[in-house]
VOPAGU-2260 file (C-alpha; in pm, 1 decimal, decimal comma):
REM VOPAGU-2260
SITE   aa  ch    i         X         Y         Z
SITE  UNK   A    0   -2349,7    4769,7    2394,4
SITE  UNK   A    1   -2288,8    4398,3    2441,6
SITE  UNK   A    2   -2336,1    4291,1    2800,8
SITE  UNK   A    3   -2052,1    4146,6    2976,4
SITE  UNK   A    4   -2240,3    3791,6    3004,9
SITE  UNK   A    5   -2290,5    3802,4    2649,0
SITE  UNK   A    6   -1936,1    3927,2    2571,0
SITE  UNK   A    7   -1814,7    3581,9    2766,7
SITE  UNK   A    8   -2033,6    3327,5    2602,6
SITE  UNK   A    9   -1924,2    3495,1    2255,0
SITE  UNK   A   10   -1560,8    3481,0    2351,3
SITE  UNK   A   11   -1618,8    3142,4    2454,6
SITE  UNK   A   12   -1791,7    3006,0    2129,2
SITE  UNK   A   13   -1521,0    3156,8    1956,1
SITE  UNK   A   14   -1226,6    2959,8    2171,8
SITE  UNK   A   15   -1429,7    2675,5    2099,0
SITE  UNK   A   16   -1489,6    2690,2    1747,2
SITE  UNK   A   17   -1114,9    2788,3    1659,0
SITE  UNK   A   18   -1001,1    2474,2    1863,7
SITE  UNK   A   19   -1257,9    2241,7    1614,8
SITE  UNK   A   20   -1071,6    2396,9    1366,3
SITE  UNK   A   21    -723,7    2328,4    1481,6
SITE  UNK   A   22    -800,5    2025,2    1560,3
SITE  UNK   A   23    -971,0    1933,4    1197,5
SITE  UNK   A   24    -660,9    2134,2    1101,8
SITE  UNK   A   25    -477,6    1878,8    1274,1
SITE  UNK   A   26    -626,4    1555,7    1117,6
SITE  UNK   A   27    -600,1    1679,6     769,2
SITE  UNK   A   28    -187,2    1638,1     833,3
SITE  UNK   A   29    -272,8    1256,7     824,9
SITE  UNK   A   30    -571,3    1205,4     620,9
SITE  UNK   A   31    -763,0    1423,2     427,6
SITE  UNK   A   32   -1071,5    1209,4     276,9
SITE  UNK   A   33   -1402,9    1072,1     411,9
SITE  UNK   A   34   -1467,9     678,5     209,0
SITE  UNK   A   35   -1802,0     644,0     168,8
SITE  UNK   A   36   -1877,3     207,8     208,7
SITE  UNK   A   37   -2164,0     265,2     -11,5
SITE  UNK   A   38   -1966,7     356,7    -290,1
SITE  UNK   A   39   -1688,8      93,8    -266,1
SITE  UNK   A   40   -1973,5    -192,2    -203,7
SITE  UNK   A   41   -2128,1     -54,2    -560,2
SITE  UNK   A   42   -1826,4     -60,2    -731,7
SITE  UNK   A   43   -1744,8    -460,4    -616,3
SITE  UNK   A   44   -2056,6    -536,7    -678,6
SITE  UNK   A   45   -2110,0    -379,8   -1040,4
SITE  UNK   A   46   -1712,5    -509,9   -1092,3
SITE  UNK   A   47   -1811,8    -867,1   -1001,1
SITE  UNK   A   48   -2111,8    -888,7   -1248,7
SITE  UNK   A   49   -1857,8    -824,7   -1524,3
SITE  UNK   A   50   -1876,5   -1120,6   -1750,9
SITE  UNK   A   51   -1552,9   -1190,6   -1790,8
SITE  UNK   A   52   -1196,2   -1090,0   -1728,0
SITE  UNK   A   53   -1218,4    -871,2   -2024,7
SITE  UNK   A   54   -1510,7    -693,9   -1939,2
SITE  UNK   A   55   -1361,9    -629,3   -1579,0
SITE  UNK   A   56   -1064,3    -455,7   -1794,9
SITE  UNK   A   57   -1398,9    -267,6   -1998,7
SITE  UNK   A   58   -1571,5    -125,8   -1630,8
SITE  UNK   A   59   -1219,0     -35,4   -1476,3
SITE  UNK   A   60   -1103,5     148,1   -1738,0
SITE  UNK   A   61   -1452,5     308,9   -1798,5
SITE  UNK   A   62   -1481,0     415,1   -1417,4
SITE  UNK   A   63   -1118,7     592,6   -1426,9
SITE  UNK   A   64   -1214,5     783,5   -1692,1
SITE  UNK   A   65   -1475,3     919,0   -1511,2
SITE  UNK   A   66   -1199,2    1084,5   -1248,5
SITE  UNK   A   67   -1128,0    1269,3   -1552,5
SITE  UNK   A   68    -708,6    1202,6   -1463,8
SITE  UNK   A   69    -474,5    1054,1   -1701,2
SITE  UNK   A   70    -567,2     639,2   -1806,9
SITE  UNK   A   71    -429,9     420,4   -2023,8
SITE  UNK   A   72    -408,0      26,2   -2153,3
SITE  UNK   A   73    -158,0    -183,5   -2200,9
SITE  UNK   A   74    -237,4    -517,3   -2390,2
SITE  UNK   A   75      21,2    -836,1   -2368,8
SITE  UNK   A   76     110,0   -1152,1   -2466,8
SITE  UNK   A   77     328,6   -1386,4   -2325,3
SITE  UNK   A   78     419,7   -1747,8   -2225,5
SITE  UNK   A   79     244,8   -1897,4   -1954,6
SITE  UNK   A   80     239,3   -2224,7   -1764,1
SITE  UNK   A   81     268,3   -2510,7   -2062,4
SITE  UNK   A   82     417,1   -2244,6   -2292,1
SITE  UNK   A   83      43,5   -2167,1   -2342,1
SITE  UNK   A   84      -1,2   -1821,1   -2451,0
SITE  UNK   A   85    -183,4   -1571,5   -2182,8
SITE  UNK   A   86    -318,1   -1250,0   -2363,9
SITE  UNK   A   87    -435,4    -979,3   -2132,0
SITE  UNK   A   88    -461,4    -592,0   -2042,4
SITE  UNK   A   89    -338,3    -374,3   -1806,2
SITE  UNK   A   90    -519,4     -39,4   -1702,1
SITE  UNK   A   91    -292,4     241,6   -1577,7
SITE  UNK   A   92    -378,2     574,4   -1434,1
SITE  UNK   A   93    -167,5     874,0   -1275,9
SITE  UNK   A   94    -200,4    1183,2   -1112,5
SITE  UNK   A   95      41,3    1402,7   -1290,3
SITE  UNK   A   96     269,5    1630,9   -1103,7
SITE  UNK   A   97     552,3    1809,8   -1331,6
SITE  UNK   A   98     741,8    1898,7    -996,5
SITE  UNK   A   99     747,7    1513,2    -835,5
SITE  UNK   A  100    1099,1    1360,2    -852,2
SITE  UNK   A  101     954,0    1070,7    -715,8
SITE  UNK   A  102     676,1     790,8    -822,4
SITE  UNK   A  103     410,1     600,7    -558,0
SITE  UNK   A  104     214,3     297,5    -776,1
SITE  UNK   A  105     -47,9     184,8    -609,0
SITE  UNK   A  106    -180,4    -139,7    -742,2
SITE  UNK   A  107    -424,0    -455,8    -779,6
SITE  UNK   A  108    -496,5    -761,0   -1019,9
SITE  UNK   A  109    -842,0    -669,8   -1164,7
SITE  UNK   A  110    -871,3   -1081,5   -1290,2
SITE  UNK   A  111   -1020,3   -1365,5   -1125,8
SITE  UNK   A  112   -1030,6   -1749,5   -1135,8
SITE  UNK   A  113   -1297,7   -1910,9   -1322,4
SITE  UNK   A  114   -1510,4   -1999,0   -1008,3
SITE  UNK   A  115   -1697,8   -1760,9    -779,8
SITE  UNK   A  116   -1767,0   -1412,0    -910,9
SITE  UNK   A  117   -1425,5   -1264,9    -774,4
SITE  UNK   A  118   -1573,2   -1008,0    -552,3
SITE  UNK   A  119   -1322,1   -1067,5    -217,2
SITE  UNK   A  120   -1033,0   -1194,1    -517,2
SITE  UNK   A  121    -983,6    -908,8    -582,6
SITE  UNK   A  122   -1297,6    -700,5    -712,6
SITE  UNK   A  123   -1188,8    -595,8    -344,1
SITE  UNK   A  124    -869,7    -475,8    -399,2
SITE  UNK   A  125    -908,3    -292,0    -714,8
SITE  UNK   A  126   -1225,1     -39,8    -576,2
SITE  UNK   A  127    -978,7      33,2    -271,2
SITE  UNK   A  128    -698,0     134,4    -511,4
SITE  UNK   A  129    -960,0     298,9    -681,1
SITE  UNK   A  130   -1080,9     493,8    -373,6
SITE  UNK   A  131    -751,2     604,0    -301,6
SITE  UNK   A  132    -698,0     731,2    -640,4
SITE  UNK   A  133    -996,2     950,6    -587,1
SITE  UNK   A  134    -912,3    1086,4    -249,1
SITE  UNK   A  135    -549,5    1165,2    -382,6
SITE  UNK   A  136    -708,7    1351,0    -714,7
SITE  UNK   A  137    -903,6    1528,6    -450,7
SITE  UNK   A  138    -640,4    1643,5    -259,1
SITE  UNK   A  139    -289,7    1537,6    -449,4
SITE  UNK   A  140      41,5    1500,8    -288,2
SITE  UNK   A  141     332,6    1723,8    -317,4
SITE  UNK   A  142     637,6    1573,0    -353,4
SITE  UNK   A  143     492,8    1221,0    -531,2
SITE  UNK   A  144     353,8    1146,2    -845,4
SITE  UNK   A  145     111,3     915,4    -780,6
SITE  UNK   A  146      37,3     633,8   -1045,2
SITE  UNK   A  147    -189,1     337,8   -1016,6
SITE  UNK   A  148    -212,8      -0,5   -1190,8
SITE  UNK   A  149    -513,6    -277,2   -1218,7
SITE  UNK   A  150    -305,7    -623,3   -1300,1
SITE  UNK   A  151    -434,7    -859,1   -1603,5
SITE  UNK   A  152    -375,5   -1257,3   -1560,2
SITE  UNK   A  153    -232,8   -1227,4   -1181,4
SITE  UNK   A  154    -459,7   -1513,7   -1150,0
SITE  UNK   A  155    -243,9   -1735,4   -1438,8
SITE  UNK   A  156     128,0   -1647,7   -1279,2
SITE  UNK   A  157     204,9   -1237,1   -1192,9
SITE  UNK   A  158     175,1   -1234,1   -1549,2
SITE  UNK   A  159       9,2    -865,5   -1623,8
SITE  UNK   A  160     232,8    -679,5   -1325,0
SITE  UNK   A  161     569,1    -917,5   -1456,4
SITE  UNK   A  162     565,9    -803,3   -1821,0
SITE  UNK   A  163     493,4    -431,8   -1690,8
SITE  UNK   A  164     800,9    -489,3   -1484,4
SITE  UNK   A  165    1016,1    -610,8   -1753,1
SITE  UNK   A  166     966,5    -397,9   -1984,7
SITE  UNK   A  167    1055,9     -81,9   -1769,8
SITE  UNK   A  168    1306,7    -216,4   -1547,2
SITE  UNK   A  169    1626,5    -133,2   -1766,3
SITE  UNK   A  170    1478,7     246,4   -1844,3
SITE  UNK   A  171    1566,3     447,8   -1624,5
SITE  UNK   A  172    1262,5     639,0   -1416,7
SITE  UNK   A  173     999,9     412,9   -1569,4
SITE  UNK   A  174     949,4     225,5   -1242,6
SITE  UNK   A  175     803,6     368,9    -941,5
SITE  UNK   A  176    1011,3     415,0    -608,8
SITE  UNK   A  177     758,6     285,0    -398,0
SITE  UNK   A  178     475,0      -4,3    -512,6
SITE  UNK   A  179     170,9     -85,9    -336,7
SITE  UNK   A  180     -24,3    -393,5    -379,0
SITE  UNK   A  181    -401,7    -449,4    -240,0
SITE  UNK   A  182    -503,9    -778,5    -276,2
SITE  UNK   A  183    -842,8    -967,9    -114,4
SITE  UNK   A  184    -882,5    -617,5     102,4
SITE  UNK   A  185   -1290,0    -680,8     150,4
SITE  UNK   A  186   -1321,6    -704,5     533,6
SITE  UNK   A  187   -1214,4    -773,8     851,1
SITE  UNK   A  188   -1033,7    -534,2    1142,7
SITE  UNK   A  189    -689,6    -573,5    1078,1
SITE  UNK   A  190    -464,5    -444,8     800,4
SITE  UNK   A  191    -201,3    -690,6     707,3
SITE  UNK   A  192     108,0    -530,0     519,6
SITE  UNK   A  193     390,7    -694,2     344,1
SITE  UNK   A  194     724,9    -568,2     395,3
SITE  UNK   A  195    1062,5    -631,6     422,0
SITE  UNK   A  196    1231,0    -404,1     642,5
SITE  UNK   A  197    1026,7    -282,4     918,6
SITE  UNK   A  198    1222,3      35,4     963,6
SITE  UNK   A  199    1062,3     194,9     649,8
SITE  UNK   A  200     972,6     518,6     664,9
SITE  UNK   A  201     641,2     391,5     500,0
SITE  UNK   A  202     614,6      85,5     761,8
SITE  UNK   A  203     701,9     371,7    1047,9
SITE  UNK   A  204     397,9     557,8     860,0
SITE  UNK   A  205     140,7     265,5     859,5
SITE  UNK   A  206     201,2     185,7    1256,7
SITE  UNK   A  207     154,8     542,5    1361,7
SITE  UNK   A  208    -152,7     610,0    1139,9
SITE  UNK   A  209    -279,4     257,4    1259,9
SITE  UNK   A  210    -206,5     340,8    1637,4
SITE  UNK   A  211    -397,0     681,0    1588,2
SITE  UNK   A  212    -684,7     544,2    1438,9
SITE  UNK   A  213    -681,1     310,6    1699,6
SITE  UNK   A  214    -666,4      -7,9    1350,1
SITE  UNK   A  215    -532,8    -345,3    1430,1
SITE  UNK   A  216    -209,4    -453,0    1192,0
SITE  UNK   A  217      29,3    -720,7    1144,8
SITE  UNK   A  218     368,4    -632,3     931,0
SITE  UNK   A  219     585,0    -908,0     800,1
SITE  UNK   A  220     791,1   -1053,3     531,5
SITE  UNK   A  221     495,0   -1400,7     537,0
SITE  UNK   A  222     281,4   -1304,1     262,4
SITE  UNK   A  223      97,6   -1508,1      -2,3
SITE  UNK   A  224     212,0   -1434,8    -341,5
SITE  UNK   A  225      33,9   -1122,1    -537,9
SITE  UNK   A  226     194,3    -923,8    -788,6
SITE  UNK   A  227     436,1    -711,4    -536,0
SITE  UNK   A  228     624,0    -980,9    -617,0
SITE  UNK   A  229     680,7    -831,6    -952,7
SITE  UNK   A  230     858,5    -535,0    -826,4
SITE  UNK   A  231    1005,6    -651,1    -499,9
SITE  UNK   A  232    1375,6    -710,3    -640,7
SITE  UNK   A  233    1406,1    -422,3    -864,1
SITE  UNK   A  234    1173,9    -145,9    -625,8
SITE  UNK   A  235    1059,3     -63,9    -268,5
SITE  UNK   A  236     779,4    -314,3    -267,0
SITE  UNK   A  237     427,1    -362,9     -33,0
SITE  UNK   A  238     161,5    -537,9     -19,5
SITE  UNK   A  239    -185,5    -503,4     167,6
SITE  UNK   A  240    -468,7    -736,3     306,6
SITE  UNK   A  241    -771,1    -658,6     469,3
SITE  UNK   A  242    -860,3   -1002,6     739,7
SITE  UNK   A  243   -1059,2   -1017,3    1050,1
SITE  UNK   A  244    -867,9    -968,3    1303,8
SITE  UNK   A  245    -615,8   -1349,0    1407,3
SITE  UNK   A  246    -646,4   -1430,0    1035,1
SITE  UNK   A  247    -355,6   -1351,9     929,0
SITE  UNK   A  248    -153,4   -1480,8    1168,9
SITE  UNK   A  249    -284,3   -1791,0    1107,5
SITE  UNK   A  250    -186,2   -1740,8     757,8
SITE  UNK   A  251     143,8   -1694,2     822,9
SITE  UNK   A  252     115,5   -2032,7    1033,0
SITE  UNK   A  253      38,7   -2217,8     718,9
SITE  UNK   A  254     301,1   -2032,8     520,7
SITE  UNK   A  255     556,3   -2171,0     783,7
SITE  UNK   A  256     466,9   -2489,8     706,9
SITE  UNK   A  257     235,5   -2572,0    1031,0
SITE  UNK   A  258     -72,6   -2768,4    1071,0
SITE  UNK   A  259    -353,3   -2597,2    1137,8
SITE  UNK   A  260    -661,6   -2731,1    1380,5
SITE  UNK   A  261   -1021,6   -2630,3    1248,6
SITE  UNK   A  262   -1095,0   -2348,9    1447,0
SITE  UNK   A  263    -790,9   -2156,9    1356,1
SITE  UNK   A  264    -825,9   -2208,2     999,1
SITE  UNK   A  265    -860,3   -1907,4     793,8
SITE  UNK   A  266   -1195,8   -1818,3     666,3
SITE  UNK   A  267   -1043,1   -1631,0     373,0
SITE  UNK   A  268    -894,6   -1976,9     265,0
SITE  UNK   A  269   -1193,7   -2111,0     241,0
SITE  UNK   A  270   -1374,5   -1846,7      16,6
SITE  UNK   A  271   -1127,4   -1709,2    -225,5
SITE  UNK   A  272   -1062,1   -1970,0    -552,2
SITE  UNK   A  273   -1446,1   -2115,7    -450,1
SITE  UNK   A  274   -1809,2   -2001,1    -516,6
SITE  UNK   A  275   -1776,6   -1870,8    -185,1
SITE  UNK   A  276   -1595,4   -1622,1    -342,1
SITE  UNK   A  277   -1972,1   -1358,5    -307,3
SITE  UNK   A  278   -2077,9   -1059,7    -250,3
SITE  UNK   A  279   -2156,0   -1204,6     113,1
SITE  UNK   A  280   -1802,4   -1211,9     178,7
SITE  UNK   A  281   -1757,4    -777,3     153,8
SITE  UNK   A  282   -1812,1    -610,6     448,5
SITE  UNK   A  283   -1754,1    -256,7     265,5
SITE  UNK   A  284   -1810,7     -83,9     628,9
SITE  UNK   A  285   -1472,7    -199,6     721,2
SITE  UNK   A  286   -1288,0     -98,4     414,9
SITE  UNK   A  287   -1426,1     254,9     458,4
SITE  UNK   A  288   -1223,2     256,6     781,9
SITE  UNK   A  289    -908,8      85,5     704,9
SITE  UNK   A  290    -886,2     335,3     387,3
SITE  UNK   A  291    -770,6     653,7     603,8
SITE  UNK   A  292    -560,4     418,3     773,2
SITE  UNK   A  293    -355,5     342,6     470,5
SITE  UNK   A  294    -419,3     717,4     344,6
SITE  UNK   A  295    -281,2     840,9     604,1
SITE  UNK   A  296      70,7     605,7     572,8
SITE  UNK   A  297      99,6     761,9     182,0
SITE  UNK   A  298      67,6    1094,7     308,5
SITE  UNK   A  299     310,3     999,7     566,4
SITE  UNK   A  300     607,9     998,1     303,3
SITE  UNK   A  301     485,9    1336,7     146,1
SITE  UNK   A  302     774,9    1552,4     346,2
């Protein structure tokens, strides 16, 4: 017969473990995936060896196939700057859910500019989208159909994430309701987001997984421009950073117009577009903590 000692402490081990599990219970509401930094860092850096912007479009497409989920191409050609010619290729890749009513895109440009190897601009942005894709295959949503798109020739104009627009935008259902844009999202403690109307249910989302996870965040219409800009008249349209924390409100300074003195200057503005532009500059133990942050906001419009 058990003792009554014994009886207590196994009574009490059981209270305990059944609260863990609540409380694990509890977390899974607003997140529901571990990042792993070692993984994202691996992906930048085997993205930013890529020869060329076609071979980035070659490793992209070649890792989402591995997720074994739905991927396809789209190759264009269109006027540029100088009625030059820009030929490129998208990457898309989706989740399917035959009972969503509703589509999330989640985006980045996969391109760079001819100097620096493009790891921060925006090798950085495409392995978070990536990430996210994974954790959402894991564990999809229920109410969403979640897509995702990796931009050709943002670098040269919007040009990949414009034509993608255009050609959708008078069919009906072939645009998402919701886009979301990562771009230069390779360090740093604060998440910046671009929105509109800071009443969103996604924006309400973002601050109360941010505030819970205890994440710095600035929210604002002041945004440099990336390839939400694509979508932003025709769809519910954001866009995210990841800066050290006072970066981008400095940012915002200069887009304002002010003068800046040398110790508020941006680091980011001195890195992206330059052979700064490194591996050096990804601090991939930041991203895997900013990535249940913004998890946790998706999941957030899943009711």
């Amino acid at each position: 017969m058990m003792s009554k000692n014994l009886r207590s402490r196994t009574i009490g081990m059981l209270i305990t473990v059944l609260a863990m599990a609540i409380a694990v219970a509890a977390q899974g509401t607003a997140t529901r995936s571990a990042y792993s930094a070692d993984e994202y860092r691996a992906f930048v850096q085997k993205m930013s060896s890529s020869a060329d912007n076609e071979a980035r479009v070659k490793f992209v497409t070649d890792e989402l196939k591995k997720l074994n989920i739905r991927v396809s191409t789209e190759g264009f050609s269109q006027k540029g700057r100088g009625d030059a010619m820009i030929n490129g290729t998208n990457v898309l890749a989706e989740i399917p859910n035959k009972d969503a009513k509703k589509t999330i895109l989640i985006g980045a440009h996969l391109d760079k500019v001819n100097v620096g190897i493009g790891a921060l601009d925006n090798a950085s942005g495409t392995a978070a989208v990536f990430a996210l894709l994974k954790a959402f295959k894991a564990s999809p949503l229920k109410n969403y159909r979640l897509q995702a798109a990796f931009w050709d020739a943002e670098e040269r104009g919007l040009v990949g994430s414009r034509v993608y627009v255009n050609d959708r935008k008078d069919k009906e259902g072939r645009l998402p309701d919701i886009y979301i844009n990562f771009d230069i999202f390779g360090k740093g403690d604060s998440l910046w987001l671009y929105s509109t109307n800071d009443e969103s249910e996604f924006v309400k989302g973002l601050k109360a997984s941010a505030e819970k996870f205890n994440f710095a965040y600035l929210i604002g219409p002041e945004y440099p421009a990336s390839d939400h800009r694509s979508f932003a008249a025709s769809v519910e349209s954001y866009s995210f950073s990841l800066l050290p924390n006072g970066e981008p409100a400095n940012i915002v300074r200069m887009l304002k117009g002010e003068k800046l003195e040398e110790k508020d200057f941006p680091n980011v503005m001195k890195t992206i577009h330059t052979a700064n532009d490194s591996m050096e500059t990804i601090d991939a133990e930041s991203v895997a903590r900013s990535l249940p942050v913004v998890e946790a906001a998706i999941r957030s419009l899943d009711k």
